[in-house]
C-alpha positions in Angstrom: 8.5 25.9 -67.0 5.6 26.0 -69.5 2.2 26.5 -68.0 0.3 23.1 -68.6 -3.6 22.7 -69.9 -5.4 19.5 -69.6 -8.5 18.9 -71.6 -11.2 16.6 -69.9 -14.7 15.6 -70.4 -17.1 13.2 -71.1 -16.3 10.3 -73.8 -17.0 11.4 -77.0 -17.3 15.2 -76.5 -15.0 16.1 -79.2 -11.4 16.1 -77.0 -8.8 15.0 -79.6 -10.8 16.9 -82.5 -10.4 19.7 -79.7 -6.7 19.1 -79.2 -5.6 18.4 -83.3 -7.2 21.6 -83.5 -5.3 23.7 -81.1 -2.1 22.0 -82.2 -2.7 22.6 -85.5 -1.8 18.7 -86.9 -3.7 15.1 -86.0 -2.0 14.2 -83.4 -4.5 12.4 -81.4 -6.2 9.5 -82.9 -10.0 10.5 -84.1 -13.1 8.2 -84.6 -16.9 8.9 -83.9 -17.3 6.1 -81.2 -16.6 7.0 -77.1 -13.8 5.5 -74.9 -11.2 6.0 -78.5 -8.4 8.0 -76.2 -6.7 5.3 -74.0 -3.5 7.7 -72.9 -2.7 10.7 -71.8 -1.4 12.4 -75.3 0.4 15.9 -74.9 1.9 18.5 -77.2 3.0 22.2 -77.1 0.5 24.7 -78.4 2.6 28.7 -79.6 0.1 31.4 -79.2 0.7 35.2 -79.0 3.8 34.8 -78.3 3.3 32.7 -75.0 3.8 28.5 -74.9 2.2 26.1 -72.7 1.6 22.1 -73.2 -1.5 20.5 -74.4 -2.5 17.7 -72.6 -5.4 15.7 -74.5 -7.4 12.7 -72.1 -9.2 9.8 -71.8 -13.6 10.3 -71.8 -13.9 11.1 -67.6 -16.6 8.4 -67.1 -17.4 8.9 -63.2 -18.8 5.3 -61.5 -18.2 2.9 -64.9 -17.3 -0.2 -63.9 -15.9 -0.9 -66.7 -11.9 -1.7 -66.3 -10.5 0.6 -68.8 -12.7 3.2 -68.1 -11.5 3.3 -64.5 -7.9 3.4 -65.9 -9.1 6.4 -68.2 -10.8 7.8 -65.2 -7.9 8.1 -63.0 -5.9 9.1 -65.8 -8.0 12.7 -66.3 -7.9 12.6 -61.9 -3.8 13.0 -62.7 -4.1 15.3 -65.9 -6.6 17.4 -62.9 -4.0 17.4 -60.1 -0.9 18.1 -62.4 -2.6 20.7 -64.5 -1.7 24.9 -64.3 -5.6 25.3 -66.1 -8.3 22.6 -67.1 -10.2 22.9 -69.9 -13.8 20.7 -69.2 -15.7 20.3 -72.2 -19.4 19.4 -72.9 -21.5 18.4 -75.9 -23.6 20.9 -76.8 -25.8 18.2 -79.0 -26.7 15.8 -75.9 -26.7 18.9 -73.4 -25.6 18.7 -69.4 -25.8 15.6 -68.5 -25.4 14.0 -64.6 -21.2 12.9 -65.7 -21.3 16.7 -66.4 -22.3 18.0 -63.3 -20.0 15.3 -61.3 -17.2 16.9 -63.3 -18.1 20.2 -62.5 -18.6 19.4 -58.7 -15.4 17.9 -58.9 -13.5 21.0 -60.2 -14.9 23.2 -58.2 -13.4 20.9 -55.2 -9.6 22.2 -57.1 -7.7 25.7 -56.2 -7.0 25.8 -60.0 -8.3 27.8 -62.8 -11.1 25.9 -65.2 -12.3 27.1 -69.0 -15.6 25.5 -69.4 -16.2 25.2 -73.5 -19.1 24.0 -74.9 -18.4 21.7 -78.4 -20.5 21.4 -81.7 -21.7 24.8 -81.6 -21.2 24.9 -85.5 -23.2 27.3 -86.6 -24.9 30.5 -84.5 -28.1 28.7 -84.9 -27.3 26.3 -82.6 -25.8 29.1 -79.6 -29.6 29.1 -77.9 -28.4 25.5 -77.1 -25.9 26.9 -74.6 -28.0 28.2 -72.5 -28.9 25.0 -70.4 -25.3 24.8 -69.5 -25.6 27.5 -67.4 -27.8 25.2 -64.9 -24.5 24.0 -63.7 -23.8 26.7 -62.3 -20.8 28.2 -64.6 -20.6 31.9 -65.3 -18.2 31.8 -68.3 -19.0 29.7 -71.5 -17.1 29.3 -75.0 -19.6 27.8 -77.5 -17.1 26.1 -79.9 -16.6 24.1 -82.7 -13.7 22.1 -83.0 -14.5 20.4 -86.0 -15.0 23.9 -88.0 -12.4 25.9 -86.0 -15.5 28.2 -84.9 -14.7 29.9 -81.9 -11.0 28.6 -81.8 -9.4 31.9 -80.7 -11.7 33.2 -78.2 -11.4 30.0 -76.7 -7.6 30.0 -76.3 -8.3 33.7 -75.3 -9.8 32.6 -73.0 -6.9 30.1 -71.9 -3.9 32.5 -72.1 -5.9 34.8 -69.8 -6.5 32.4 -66.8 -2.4 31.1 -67.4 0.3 31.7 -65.0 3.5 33.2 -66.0 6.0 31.2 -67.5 8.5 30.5 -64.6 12.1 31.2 -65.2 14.9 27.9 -64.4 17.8 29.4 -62.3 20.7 29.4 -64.5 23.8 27.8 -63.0 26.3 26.3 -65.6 28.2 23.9 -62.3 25.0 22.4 -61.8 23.9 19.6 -63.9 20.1 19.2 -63.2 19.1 15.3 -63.7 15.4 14.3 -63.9 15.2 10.9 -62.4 12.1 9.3 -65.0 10.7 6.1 -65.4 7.0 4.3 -64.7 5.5 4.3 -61.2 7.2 1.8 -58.5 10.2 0.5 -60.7 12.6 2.6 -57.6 12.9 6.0 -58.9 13.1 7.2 -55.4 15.0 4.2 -53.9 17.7 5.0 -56.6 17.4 8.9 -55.5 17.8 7.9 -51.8 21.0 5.3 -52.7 22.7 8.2 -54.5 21.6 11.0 -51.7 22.6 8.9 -49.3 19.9 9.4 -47.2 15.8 8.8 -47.5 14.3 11.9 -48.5 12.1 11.0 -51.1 9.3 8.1 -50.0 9.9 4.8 -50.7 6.7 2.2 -50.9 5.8 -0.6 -52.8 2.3 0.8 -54.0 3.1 2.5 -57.2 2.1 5.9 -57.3 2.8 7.4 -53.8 5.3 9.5 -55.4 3.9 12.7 -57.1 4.7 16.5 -57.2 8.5 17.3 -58.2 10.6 18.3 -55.8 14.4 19.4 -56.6 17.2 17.9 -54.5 20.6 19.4 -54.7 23.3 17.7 -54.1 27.5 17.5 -54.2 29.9 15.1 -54.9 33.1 14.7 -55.4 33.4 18.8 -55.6 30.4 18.3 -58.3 27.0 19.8 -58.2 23.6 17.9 -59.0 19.9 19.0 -59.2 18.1 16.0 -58.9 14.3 16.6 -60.3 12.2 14.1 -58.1 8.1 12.9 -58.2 8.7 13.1 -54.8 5.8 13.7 -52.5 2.5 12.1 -50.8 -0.8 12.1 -53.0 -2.7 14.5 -50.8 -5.1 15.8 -53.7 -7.4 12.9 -54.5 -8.6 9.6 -52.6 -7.7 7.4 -56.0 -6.5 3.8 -56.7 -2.8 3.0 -57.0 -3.6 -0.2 -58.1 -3.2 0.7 -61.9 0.1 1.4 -63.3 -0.5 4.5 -65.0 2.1 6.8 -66.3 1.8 10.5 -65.4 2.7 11.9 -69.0 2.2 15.3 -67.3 4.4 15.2 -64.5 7.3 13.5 -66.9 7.0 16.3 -69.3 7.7 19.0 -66.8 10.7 17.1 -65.6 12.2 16.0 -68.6 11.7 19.9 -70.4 13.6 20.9 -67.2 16.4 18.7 -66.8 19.7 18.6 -68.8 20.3 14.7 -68.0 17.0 12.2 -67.9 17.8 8.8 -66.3 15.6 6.6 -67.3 14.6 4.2 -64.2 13.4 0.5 -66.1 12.7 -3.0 -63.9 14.3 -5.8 -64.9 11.6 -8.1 -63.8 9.3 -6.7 -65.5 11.1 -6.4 -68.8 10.6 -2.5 -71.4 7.3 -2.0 -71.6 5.4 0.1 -73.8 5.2 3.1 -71.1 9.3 2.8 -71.0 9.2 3.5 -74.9 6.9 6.6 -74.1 9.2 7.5 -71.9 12.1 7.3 -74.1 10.1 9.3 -76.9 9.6 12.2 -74.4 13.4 12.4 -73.7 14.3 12.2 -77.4 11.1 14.7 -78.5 13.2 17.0 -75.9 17.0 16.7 -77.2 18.0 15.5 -73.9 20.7 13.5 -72.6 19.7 10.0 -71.3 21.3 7.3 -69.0 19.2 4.3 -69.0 19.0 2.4 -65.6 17.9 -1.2 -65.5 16.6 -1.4 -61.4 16.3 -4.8 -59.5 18.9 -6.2 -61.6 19.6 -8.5 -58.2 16.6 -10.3 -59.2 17.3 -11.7 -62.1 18.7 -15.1 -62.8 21.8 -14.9 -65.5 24.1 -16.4 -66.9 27.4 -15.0 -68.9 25.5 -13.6 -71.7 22.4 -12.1 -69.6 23.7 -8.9 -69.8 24.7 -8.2 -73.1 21.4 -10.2 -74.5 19.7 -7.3 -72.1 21.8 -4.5 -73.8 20.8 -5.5 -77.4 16.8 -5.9 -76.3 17.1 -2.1 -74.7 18.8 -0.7 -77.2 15.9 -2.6 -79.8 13.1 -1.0 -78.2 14.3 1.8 -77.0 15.3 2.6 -80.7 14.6 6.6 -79.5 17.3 6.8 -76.8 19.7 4.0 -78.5 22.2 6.3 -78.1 22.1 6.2 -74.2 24.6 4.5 -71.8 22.8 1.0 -69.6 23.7 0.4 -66.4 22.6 -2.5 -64.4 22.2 -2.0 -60.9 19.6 -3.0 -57.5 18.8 0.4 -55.4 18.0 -1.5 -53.1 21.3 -3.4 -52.2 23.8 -0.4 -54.0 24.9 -2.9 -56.6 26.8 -0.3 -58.9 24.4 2.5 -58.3 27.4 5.1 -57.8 28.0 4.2 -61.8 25.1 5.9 -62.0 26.9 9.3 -61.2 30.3 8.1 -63.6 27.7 7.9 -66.5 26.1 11.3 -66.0 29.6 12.8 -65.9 30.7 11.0 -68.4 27.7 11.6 -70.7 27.5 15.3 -69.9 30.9 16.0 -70.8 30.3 14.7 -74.4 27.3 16.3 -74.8 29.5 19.6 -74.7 32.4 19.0 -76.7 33.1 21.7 -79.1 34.3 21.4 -83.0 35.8 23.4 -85.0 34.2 24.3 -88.3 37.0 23.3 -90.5 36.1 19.3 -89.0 32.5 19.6 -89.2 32.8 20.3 -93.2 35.2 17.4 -93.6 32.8 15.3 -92.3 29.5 16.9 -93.7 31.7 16.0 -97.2 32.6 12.6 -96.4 28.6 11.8 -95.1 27.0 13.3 -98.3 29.6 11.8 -100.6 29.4 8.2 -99.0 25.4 8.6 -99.5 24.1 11.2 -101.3 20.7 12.5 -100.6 17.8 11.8 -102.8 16.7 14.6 -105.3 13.8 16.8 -104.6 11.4 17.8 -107.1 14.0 17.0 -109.8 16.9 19.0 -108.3 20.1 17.7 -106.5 20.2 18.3 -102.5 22.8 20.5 -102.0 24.5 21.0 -98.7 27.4 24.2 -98.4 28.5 24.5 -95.0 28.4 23.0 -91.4 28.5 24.8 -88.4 28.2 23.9 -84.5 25.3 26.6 -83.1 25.0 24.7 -79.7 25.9 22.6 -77.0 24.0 20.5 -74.8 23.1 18.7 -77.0 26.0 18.9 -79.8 23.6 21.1 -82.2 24.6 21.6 -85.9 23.2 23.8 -88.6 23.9 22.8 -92.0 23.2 25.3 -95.2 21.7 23.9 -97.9 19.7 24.9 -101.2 16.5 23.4 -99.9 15.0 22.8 -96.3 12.0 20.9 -97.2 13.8 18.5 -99.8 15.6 16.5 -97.1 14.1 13.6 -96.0 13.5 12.5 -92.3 15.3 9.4 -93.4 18.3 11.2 -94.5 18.6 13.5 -91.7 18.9 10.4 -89.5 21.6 9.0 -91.8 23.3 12.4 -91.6 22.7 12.1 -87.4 24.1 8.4 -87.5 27.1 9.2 -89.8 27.9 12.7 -87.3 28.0 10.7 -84.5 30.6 7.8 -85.2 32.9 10.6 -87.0 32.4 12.8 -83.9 32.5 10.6 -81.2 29.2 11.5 -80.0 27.9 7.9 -79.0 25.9 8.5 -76.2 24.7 11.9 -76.6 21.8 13.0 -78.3 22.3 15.3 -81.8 20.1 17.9 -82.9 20.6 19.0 -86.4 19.2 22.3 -88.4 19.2 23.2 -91.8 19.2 26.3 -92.9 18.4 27.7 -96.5 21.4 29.5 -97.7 20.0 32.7 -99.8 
């Protein structure tokens, strides 16, 4: 599992210029007013050889009244449970300020390491500044600035050194590991315990009660499962649960882990925008997806209700469209055990094998149905098609040019692979290779 860093602060310390910078693209949406980061926004940060995922917060605002600022607020309060390392950072224009030393107070309060940096240190003029820092009691200090990129790698020294050891996943081929995903109180964990057969995961209607991962094995039908959970009771932190906030963190870690992700959505309640994010993190990782439409007891229908439900999922979740839909109710077992025919089913797909000889038959008959758009001048030329994976199908095609292909093409190429291959309802991740 890759180590995970959260940055928190103040509004308007310099976060997202902070996290664009580490990343090395703009990411994170940047503008010189506070309160600009709403969401949790993550991304995976290569350095020295060593990987661990960015996580980039809302301004930490302790005691604001103010309604999105307490959303903010308990979002950095997850990012600081769920974190391997947290990165405060401070202004080094407006110096320590009382939201400052609440922060501190509060990490110190944490059995977790913490890399205080100190932003808008742009020139060595301005390091004197530093020094009032220090009043809060921190030994360590990285003046920084991450609108320059000064300072850039002694802070991420500074990082890696204080980072745990990647842990390694147990590898077992029979075992099909399946991260149970979706937003806070839509039955994750009433769906684990219908399929378990038992109630070892907490179920309660305040969203939120269910936190750290916790892996359930489990056998059927001679068939092994790992079933990645947020199982656990919020000890950490005395926080509301009245919010429905999604824990980007904790969904990361699952989803990087699992090879299956089902995606848990309520039917009262309709995809909502957190569902989509959802969706994006499964298809960001290459992973399998079944989605599950909870509470489907509670809605009124009619003979079309379902398949007008299908069409609207499949709309909005445009980034898992190829996923399976199953309608079920946790709560009364209503078709949950589809749940495990789907994962089978789904799994199965996702490692089918083809022979080279097919692949270029249908790379041909893609490319000459729709040929790819020139670059620079030059015809897009594409040689050869191989199959360099499984879980998900992966292809590698050889070509004259990498950059020349188009994101828009590629996803033709995907669309066209996966009707010739059968490959409905698995994910399909496609390489090109520059052929010398």
């Amino acid at each position: 599992m890759k180590p995970v860093v959260a940055i928190v602060g103040r509004p308007n310390v310099g976060k997202s210029t902070l996290f664009n910078r580490l990343i090395g693209i703009r990411k994170a949406v940047v503008v010189d007013e506070p309160g600009v980061t709403r969401d949790l926004n993550y991304a995976d940060v290569v350095e020295c050889g060593r990987t661990f995922t960015l996580v980039d917060t809302g301004g930490y605002e302790p005691g604001s009244p103010d309604t999105i600022q307490t959303q903010v607020r308990e979002q950095a309060t997850y990012a600081i449970e769920d974190a391997d390392l947290v990165l405060l950072l401070f202004d080094g224009r407006t110096g320590p300020t009382g939201e400052d030393a609440l922060l501190v107070d509060m990490l110190r309060k944490v059995s977790k390491p913490v890399v205080y940096g100190i932003n808008k240190i742009d020139s060595a003029t301005l390091e004197p500044d530093m020094a009032e820092f220090y009043s809060l009691g921190i030994d360590s200090l990285v003046g920084l600035s991450a609108e320059q990129g000064r300072s850039i790698n002694e802070l991420l020294d500074a990082i890696l050194a204080h980072l745990p050891d990647e842990g390694e996943e147990e590898e077992n081929s029979d075992t099909v590991k399946v991260a149970i995903v979706g937003r806070p109180n839509v039955g994750k964990s009433s769906l684990l315990n219908r399929l378990t057969g038992g109630k070892r995961a907490l179920v309660s209607p305040i969203a939120g009660t269910t936190r750290d991962p916790v892996d359930m094995p489990f056998e059927r039908d001679e068939k092994k499962y790992l079933f990645i959970d947020t199982a656990g009771i919020r000890k950490k932190m005395k926080i509301s649960h009245k919010v429905e906030i999604y824990s980007a963190i904790a969904a990361v870690r699952s989803i990087s882990r699992c090879d299956l992700a089902v995606l848990v959505v309520d039917a009262v309640d309709g995809i909502t925008m957190q569902d989509e994010k959802i969706a994006g993190l499964i298809e960001d990782n290459f992973k399998c997806c079944v989605v599950v439409v909870n509470k489907w007891d509670a809605i009124e229908k009619d003979t079309k209700t379902m398949s007008r439900a299908v069409d609207m999922i499949k709309e909005k979740l445009a980034f898992v469209s190829y996923a399976p839909v199953l309608f079920i109710s946790a709560l009364t077992g209503q078709r949950a055990t589809q749940v495990f025919d789907s994962v089978d089913s789904v799994m199965e797909a996702s490692r089918a094998e083809f022979k080279t000889s097919k692949l270029n038959i249908v790379l041909e008959a893609a490319t000459c149905a729709h040929h790819a758009p020139s670059h620079r001048g030059k015809m897009v030329k594409f040689y050869y098609m191989t199959q360099t994976g499984t879980a998900p199908p992966t292809f590698t095609i050889f070509t004259n040019t990498v950059e020349g292909i188009r994101e828009s093409y590629r996803r033709y190429l995907i669309n066209y692979f996966r009707e010739a291959l059968e490959l409905k309802e698995v994910p399909i991740k496609l390489k090109f290779k520059r052929r010398h």
